[in-house]
N, C-alpha and C positions, 0 to 999 in steps of 0.2 A: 187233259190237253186235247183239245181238237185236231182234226187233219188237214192239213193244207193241199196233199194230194186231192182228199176228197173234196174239199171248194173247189178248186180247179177242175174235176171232174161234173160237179155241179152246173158250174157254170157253161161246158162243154155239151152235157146234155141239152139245158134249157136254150142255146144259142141255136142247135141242131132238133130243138122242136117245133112244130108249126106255130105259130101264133094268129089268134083269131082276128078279124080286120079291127085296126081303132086302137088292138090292146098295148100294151109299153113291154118292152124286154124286161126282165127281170135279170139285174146281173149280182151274182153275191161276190162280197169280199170276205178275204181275213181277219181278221183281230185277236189281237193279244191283249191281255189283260193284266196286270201285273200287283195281286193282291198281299200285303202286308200280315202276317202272322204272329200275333206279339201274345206265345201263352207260355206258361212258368211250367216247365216241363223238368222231369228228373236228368235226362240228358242233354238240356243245351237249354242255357237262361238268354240267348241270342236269340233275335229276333229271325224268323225264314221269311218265303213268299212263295204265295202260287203263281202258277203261270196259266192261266183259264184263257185255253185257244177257242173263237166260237166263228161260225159263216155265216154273216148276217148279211142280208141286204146294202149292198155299196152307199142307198142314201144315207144310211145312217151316219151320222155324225160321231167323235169322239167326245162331245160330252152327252150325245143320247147315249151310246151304250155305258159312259161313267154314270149316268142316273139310273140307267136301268139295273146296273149289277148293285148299286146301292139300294132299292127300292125293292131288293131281292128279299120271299118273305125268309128266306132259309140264314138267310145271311145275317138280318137283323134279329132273329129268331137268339142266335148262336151270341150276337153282339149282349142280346138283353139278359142272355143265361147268367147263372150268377151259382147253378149247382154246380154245372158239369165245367166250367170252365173259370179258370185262376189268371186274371192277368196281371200280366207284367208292370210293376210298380209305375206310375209315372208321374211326374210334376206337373203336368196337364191335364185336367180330368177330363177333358173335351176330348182327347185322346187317346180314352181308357176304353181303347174296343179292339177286340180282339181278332178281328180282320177289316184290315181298309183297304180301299180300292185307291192305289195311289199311282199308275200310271196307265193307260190304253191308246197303244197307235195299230197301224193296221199291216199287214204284212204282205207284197210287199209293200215297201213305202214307196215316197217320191224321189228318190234318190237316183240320179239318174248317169251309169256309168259312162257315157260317152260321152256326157257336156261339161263332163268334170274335168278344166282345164289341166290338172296335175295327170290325168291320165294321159291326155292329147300332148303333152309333155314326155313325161316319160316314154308312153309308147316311139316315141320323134326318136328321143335318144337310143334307146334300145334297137330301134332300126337304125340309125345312120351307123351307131354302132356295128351292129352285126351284117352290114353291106360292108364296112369298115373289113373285120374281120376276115369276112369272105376273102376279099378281092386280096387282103395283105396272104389266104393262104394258100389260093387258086394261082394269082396271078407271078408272073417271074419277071427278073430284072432288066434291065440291059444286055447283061452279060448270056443270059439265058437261062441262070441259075435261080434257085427259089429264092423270094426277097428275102427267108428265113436265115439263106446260110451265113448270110452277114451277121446276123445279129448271135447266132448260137457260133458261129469261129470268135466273136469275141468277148463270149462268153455270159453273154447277159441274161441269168441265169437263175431270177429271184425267184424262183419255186421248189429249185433241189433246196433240203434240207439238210445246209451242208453248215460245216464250220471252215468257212472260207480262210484258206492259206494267207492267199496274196494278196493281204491287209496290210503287210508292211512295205513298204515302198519308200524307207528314207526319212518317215515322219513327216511326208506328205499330208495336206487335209485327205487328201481320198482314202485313209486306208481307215479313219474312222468314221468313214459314210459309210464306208463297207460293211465293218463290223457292226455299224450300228441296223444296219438295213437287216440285218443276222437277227437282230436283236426286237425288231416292230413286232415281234407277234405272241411276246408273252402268250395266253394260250392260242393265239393264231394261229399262223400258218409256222412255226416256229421254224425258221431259217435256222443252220445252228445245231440244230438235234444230233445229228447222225456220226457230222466228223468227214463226211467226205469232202475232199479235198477238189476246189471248184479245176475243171480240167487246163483253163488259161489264165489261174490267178497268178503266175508268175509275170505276166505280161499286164496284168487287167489295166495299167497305164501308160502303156505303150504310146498313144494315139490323143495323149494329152493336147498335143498343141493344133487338132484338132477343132475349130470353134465354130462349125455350122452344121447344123443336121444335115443331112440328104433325104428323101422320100424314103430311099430305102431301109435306110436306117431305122427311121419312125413305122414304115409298115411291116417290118420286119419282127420286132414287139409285136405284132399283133396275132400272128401266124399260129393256127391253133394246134398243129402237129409237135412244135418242138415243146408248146407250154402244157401240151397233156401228155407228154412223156417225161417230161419233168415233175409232173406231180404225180404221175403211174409208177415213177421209178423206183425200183424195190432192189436198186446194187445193194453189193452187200456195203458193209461202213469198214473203214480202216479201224486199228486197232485201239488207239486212244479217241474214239466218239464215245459222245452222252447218247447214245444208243433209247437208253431207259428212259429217256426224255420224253417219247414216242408214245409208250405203254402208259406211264403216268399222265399224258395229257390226255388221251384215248378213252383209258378207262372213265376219268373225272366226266368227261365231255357225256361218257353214256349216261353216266350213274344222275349227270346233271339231266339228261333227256329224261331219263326214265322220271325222276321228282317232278320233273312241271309234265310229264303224262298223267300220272297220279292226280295230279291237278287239274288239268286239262280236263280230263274224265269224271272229276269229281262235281265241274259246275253242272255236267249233264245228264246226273245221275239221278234214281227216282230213291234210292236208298239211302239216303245223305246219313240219318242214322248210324246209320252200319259205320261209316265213315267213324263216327264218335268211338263203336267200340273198337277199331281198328286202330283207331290212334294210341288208346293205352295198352295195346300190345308191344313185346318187345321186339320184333323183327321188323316195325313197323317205324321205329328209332332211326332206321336207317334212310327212310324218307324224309323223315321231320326234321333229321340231321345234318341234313345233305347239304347244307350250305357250307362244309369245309371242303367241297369238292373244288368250290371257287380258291379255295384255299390252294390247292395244290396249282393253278395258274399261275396266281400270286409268284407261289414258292420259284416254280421255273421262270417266270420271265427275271426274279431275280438275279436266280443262278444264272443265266445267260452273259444278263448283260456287265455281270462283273469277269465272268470267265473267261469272254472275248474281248473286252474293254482290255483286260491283262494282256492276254496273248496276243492282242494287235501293239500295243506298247510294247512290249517284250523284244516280240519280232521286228519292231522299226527301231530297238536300241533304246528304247527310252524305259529306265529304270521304272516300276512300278511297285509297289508292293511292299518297300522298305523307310523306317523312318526318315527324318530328312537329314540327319546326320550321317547315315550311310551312304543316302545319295547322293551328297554333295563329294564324297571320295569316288565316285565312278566314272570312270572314263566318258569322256563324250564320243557320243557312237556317231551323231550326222555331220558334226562341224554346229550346230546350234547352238551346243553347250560352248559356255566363256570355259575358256582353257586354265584359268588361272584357280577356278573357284570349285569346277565341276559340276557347275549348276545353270539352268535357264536360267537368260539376263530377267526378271522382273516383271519387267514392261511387257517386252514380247511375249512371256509365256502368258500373263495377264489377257493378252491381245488375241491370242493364237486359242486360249482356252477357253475365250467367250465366242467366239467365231464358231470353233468346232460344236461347244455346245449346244449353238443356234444351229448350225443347219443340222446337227442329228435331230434335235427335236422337232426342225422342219422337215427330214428326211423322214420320220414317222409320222407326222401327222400327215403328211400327203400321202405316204403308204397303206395308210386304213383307211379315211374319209372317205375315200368313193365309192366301194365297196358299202361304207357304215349308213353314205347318203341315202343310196339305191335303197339300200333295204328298209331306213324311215320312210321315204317315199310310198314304196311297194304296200309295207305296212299300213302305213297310214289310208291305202287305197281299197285294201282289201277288207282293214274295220268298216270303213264307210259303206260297205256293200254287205258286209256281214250284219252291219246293225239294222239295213234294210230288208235284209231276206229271210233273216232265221228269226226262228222262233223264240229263242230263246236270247235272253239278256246279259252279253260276255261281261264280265266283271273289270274290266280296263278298256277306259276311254283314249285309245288313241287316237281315234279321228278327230278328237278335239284335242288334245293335246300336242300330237305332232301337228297339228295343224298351226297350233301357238306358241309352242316352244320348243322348234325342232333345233333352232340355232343354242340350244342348250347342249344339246347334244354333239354336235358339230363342235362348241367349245369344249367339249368334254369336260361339264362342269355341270351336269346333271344330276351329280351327285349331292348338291349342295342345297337340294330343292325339294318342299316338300312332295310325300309321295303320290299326291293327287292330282300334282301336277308335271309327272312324271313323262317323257313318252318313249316307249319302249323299255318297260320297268327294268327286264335283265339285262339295261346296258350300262345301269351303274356301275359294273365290273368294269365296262373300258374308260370310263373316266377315271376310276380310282388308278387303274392301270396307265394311264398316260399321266398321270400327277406323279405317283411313284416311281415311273420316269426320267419325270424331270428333278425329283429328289435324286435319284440313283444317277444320273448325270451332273449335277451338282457338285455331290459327295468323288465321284470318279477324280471329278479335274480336280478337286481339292486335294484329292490323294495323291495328285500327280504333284503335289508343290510341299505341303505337308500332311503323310501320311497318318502320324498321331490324331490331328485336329478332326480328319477326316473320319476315323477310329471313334473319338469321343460324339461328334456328332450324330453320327450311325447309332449307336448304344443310346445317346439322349432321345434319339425319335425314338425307340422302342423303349423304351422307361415311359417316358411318355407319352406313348399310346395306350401301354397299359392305365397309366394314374388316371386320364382322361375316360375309358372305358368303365372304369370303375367309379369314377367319380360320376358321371351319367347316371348308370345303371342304377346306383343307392339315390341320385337326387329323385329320383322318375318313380323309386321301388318297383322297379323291373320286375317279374319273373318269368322265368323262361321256360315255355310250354313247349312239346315236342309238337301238341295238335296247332299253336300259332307261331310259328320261327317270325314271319314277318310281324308283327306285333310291334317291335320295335325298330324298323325301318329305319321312320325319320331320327333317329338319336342313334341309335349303335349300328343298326344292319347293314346300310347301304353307304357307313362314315367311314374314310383312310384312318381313324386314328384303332378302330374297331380293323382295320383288315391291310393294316403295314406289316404287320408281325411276322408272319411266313414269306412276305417278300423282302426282309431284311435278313430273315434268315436264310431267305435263298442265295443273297450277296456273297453271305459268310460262308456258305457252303462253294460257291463261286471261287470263293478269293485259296479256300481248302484246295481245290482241284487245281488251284493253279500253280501253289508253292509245292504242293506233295501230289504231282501228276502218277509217283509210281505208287504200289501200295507201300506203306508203313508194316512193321512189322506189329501184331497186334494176335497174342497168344488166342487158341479157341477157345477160351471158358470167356475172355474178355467178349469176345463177338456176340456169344451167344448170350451174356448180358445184354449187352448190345441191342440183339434182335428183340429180347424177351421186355425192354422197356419199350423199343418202338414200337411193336405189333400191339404188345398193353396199351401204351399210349391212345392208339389210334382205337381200339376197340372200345377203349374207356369214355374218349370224345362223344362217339357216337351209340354207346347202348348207355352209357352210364347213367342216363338222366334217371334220377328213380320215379316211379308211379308217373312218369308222363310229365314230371312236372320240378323247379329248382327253388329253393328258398331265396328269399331277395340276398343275402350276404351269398351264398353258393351259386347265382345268378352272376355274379359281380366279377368273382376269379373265373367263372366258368367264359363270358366274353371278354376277359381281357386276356388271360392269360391261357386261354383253350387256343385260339387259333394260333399263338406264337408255338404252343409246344408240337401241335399239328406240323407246322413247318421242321421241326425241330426231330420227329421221326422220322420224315422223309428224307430229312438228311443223312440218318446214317443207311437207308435202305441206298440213296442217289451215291454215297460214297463204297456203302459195300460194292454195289452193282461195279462202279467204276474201277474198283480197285481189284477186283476179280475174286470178291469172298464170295460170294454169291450167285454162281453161276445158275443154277435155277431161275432164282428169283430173276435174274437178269437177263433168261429167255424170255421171262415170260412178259417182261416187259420191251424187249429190244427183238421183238419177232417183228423180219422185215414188212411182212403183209397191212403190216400196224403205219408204216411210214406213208402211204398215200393217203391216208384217212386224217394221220395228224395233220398232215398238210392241209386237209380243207377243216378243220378243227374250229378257226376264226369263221369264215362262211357258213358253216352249219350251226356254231354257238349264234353266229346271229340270225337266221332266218329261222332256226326248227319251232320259236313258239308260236311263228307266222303261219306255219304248216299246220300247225296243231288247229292253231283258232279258227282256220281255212277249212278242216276240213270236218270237227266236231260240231260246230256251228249248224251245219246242214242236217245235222236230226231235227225230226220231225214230231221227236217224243224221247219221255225220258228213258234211258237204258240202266237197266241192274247192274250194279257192277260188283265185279269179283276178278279175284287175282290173277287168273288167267285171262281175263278181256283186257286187263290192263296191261299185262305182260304182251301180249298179242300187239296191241295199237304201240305199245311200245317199239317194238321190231320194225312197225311200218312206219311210224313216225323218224327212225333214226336213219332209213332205209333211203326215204323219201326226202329228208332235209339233206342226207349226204349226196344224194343225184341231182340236187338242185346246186348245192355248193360247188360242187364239182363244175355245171355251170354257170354260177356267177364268177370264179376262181378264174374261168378261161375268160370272161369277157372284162373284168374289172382285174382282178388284181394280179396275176399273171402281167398282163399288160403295162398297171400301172409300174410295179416294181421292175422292168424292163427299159420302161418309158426315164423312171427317175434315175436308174443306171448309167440310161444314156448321157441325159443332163447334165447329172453332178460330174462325169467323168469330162464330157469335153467343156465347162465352164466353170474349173476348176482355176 
């Protein structure tokens, strides 16, 4: 690989040399060259490429230097060999050369960041924004007071990571906007976690009949003192919070940085090699395995939104959790219920439970999207310059993908599409995550009318997630490599029927905490079974793979039935924790310092692969890699995406979940 420093310097020189009367500047450029590697090698029958950086003369053309690296005698020398070199089988014989020259542009390119309308865009937004911001946290009201204190006395509050009280209000709509607003951030920003108790949820509708914003109101949201002490705040939690909520999504989130660093570092690496023997090591299982880390999201956004789904019915009187035969003998708590029968009239609950189900699922999707927008945009902006300036060639095309199908994502239905036409590959978790959703919102109101049916269908999507998983897996003859997880993307990887399973079981583990809030009596030899399947469990997932590699029938139970049991250990660590067996364990997860970082959990899971390919890209050559460089870029990478988040937190979603607070509450 050449130097682009040293062109640059080149051309620096020759610009600041005399030149004799008559003669022409001589200006050099860049070039990359991107050569094809196809030889049968003991360690990897996959094809590689060079990357041949040279500073040639600016006249030169891209198909002069594609003739010239052809016309090369070393090159042709190497192609005509037939001792020293074994190629790679192919059904083309035209084809049957051992290095081609198959792509050369020049570095930088013509890409040109400031007539890139998407930038003169965004950059608009992000300014009016943050004069926005400014003035709602400088400026004060009428009264003379900061625009903020309006909005923080009535407690608008979507950043504490509470499990808000004052959701019941009578069986009002508002108390399941509330809970569900708790509920947007499966691994986000997870409102919900902690248990604290919002300071003016006994009022939060108060001010119902309320029906026109004020300025202050709307600038008051914006104010960045009260929204970064809300996400700084490390009070302690009341006694009955999911405290460990915090620790379990924390850790995943690193473990998930640290796998796409590994990654990140491996496209720019000169040892790729090494890579090969690294993968059939067994410490190295934990990288290749790391895709149940998404697992443990899954698990909590499920627990969540059945656990506050409960407790907001509970607390507004309305029966939940029991067949319909027991429901129909309980008293009616708002006057809703028909007095004769003990149950919702039919119609209306029909009526009131398609309503509520629509605006929670609209109460999430405008909770995430803006935040999800920004960062396609930003993305997509920063490929586009990265594909012009580096030297090197990133292995995902978002500049043309978000540019073509970013409204895939926005539907959150990205997941249904093949992987190459992907954008922003790691966001197939939030579509799978807003589908399961609106499954788990489905199933909710069903259980509020009959609880069995509700029961049976829960059970038949996870049956049949498994049969479908398995039934894939054997059609396809999968196997499953620790050195390629992705392999099977488009069919299992990035499919709900492949990654329901730990968020069904997060339901059930939901629906546990909310009937048995105290601990169960449960003898110490029973526990430490208990522990001794969970901790196996999960060790087994992720070292168990033997030699690096699964047989197609052991491939088959391994993706249908691996990520269900994954959920299914965390459960009884989530209920030890809750139930006080486990006080250890349950430091180590519910230490308060862990509570602001979960908070920006959603903005760092989305931006950190942006940082990555932001800032790897800029070698200039390949680097050796070893485990301590990795570990190292690791640190800054997670360091770097969390101070960023923490800024998109204050300017997007801070705000918006304030903004929609306001909304729902006075156009109720």
């Amino acid at each position: 690989m050449g130097s682009l420093t040293f062109c640059d310097e080149v051309n620096r020189v020759l610009r600041l040399t005399p030149m004799p009367p008559g003669a022409r500047q001589l200006e050099m450029r860049f070039f990359v060259a991107k050569i094809t590697v196809q030889l049968e090698r003991l360690l990897s029958m996959q094809s590689s490429s060079i990357l041949l950086g040279q500073c040639l003369p600016k006249s030169c053309t891209i198909d002069d230097i594609t003739e010239l690296l052809r016309s090369d005698p070393m090159l042709n020398l190497l192609n005509n060999s037939t001792s020293n070199v074994v190629l790679v089988a192919t059904s083309d014989p035209a084809a049957a050369t051992a290095l081609t020259v198959t792509h050369v542009r020049p570095v930088p390119g013509s890409y040109n960041l400031w007539s890139d309308p998407k930038v003169f865009a965004l950059f608009t937004v992000l300014t009016v924004l943050s004069a926005f911001i400014a003035y709602a946290s400088c400026g004060t009201g009428g009264n003379g007071k900061p625009k903020a204190a309006r909005c923080s006395k009535k407690g608008f509050d979507g950043h504490q990571i509470k499990r808000e009280r004052g959701v019941g209000d009578g069986g009002r709509m508002g108390d399941a906007l509330e809970m569900h607003k708790i509920n947007v951030e499966s691994n986000n920003n997870v409102s919900g976690g902690n248990g604290q108790q919002a300071p003016v949820a006994d009022g939060l509708y108060k001010d119902r009949k309320e029906t026109r914003f004020s300025l202050n109101d709307i600038l008051s949201c914006f104010d960045v003192g009260p929204n970064a002490a809300s996400i700084l705040s490390v009070e302690r939690a009341s006694e009955d919070s999911l405290t460990c909520v915090h620790g379990l999504r924390l850790y995943s989130l690193l473990w998930t940085v640290l796998v796409h660093t590994y990654l990140q570092l491996f496209a720019v690496s000169e040892n790729r090699f090494a890579r090969k023997i690294a993968e059939r090591s067994f410490p190295y299982q934990l990288v290749g395995n790391a895709s149940f880390s998404v697992d443990t999201f899954f698990f909590i956004s499920g627990l969540l939104i059945v656990y506050l789904y409960m407790r907001s019915h509970s607390k507004s009187g309305q029966p939940t959790g029991k067949p319909a035969e027991e429901r129909t003998s309980s008293p009616a708590a708002n006057g809703n219920h028909d007095s004769s029968t003990g149950s919702v009239p039919r119609a209306a609950t029909l009526g009131g439970s398609t309503r509520k189900a629509g605006l929670s699922i609209l109460y999430r999707y405008l909770r995430l999207t803006p935040v999800y927008w920004f960062t396609i945009v930003t993305n997509e902006i920063i490929l586009k310059w990265t594909y012009d300036r580096s030297v090197f060639t990133p292995g995902i095309i978002d500049h043309i993908t978000c540019d073509r199908f970013w409204w895939r994502n926005i539907l959150y239905v990205n997941n249904w599409f093949p992987f190459t036409e992907m954008c922003m590959i790691w966001s197939w978790y939030l579509a799978n995550d807003m589908q399961f959703y609106v499954i788990a919102i489905v199933l909710l109101i069903v259980s509020s009318r009959n609880f069995r049916l509700a029961v049976g269908l829960l059970f038949l999507c996870l049956g049949g997630s498994w049969l479908v998983s398995i039934y894939f897996s054997l059609h396809y003859r999968y196997t499953y490599k620790v050195a390629d997880p992705f392999e099977s993307f488009d069919i299992l990887y990035d499919k709900p029927w492949q990654r329901i399973g730990p968020y069904i079981v997060g339901m059930i583990t939901g629906y546990i905490l909310h009937r048995r809030p105290n601990a169960p009596r449960i003898v110490p030899p029973l526990r430490l079974l208990l522990w001794t399947i969970s901790t196996g469990t999960l060790i087994a997932l992720i070292f168990g793979v033997w030699n690096g590699e699964l047989s197609v029938h052991w491939t088959a139970w391994y993706v249908s039935v691996g990520h269900t049991a994954w959920g299914l250990a965390l459960m009884w660590i989530t209920l030890s924790c809750c139930w006080g067996y486990s006080p250890f364990v349950n430091g180590l997860l519910s230490y308060r310092g862990f509570y602001p970082l979960s908070r920006l959990a959603y903005c760092t899971y989305l931006i950190h692969p942006v940082v990555m390919m932001a800032t790897s890209f800029q070698l200039e050559a390949p680097m050796h890699l070893q485990h301590v460089i990795i570990i190292t870029a690791f640190f800054g990478n997670a360091v770097i995406s969390f101070l960023i988040a923490f800024g998109m937190s204050l300017m997007f979603e801070a705000p918006v979940i304030k903004l929609l607070k306001l909304f729902f509450q006075k156009t109720q």
